[in-house]
N, C-alpha and C positions, 0 to 999 in steps of 0.2 A: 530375500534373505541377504542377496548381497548389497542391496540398498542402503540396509540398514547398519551394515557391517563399516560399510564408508562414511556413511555421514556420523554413527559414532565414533568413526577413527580420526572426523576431522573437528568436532564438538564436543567436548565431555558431557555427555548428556547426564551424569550421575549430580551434580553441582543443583541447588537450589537457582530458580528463578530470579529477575532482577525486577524488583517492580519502585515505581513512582507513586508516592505515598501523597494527596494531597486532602488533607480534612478525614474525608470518608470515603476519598476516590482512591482505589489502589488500580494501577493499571501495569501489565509490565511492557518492558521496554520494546519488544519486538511489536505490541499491539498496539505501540504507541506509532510505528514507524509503519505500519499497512493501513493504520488508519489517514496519516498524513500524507501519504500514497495515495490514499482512495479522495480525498479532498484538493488533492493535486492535477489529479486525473479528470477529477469533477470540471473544477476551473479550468482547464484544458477542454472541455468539452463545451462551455461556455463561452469561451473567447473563441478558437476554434471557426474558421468560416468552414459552413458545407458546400460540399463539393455541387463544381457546378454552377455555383450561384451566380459567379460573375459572364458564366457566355450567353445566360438568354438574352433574346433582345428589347423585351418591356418588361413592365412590371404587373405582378396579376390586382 
């Protein structure tokens, strides 16, 4: 209860949504910003060396 008493005190959550209109794509803007999160994240995990890799001493 008091969760939700804060985060509406600090958001007016009563306000319509904001969304990015493209053709027949409606996406809105907070899903547009976890998505670009999640593809950020991605490429960080790709580039990213695993741990480790550099103290063996050959290669398999």
């Amino acid at each position: 209860m008091y969760f939700e008493t804060l985060v509406g005190a600090v958001f007016p959550l009563t306000h319509p949504g904001h969304y990015f209109h493209w053709h027949f794509i409606n996406v809105s803007y907070g899903n547009i910003v976890v998505i670009v999160l999640m593809v950020v994240a991605f490429v960080a995990a790709l580039v990213a060396p695993f741990p480790g890799r550099g103290r063996r001493g050959g290669h398999r």
